[in-house]
C-alpha positions as CSV (number, residue, x, y, z in Angstrom):
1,X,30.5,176.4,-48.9
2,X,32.9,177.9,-46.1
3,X,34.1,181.3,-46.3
4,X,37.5,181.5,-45.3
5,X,38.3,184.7,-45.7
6,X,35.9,187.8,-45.8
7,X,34.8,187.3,-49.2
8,X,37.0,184.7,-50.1
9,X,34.9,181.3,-50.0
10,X,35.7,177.8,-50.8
11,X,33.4,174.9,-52.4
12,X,34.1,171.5,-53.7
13,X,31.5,172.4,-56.0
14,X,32.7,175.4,-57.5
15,X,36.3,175.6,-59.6
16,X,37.8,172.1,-57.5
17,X,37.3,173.7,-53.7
18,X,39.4,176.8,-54.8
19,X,39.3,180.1,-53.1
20,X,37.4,182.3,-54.9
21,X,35.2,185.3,-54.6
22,X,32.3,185.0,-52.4
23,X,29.1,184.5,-55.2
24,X,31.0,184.1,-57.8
25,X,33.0,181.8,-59.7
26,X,36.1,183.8,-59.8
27,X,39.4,182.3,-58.5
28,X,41.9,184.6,-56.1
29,X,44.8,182.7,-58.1
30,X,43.5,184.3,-61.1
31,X,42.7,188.0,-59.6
32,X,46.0,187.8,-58.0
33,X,47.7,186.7,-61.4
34,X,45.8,189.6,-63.6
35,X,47.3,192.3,-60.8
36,X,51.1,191.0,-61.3
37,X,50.4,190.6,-65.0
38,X,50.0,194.7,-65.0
39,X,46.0,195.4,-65.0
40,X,45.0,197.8,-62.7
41,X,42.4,196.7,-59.5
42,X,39.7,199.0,-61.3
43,X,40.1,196.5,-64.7
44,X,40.0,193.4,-62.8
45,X,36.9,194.5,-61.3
46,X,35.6,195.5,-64.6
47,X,36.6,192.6,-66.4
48,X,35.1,190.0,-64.1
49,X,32.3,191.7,-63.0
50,X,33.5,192.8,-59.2
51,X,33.5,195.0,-57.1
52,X,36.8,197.1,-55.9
53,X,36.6,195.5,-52.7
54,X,36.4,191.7,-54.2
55,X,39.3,192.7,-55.7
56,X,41.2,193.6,-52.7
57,X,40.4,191.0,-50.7
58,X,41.5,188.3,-52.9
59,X,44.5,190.9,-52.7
60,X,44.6,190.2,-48.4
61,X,43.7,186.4,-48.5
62,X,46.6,185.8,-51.0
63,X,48.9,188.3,-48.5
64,X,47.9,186.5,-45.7
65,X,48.6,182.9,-47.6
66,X,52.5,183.9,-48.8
67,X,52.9,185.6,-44.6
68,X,52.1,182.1,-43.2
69,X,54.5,180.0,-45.6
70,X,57.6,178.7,-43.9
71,X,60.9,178.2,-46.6
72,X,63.4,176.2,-46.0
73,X,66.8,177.3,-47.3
74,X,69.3,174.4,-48.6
């Protein structure tokens, strides 16, 4: 297990080496994906057992992810 992120871990072990939440089996895709698809941060947490701060740090990983991309315009 490497954490790669305050509270953001990875594992080939656990969900295929995805990021996910430190202890948990929770994925950042999926925390990030629950956010956009309306629920609040306080029902994430609820919902998969987190706490507020889980839930934003998956939230700064994934910010931190999309900042470091380069696009290419054609």
């Amino acid at each position: 297990m490497k954490e790669i992120a305050p509270k953001i871990v990875i594992d080939p072990k656990i969900r295929f080496g995805k990021p996910v939440i430190k202890g948990t089996r929770v994925p950042v895709d999926l925390i990030v994906g629950k956010i956009a698809g309306g629920m609040t941060i306080e029902e994430v947490a609820r919902e998969y057992d987190l706490k507020t701060e889980d839930v934003l740090a998956a939230l700064r990983y994934a910010a931190q992810i999309i900042k470091k991309e380069n696009l290419i315009y054609v």
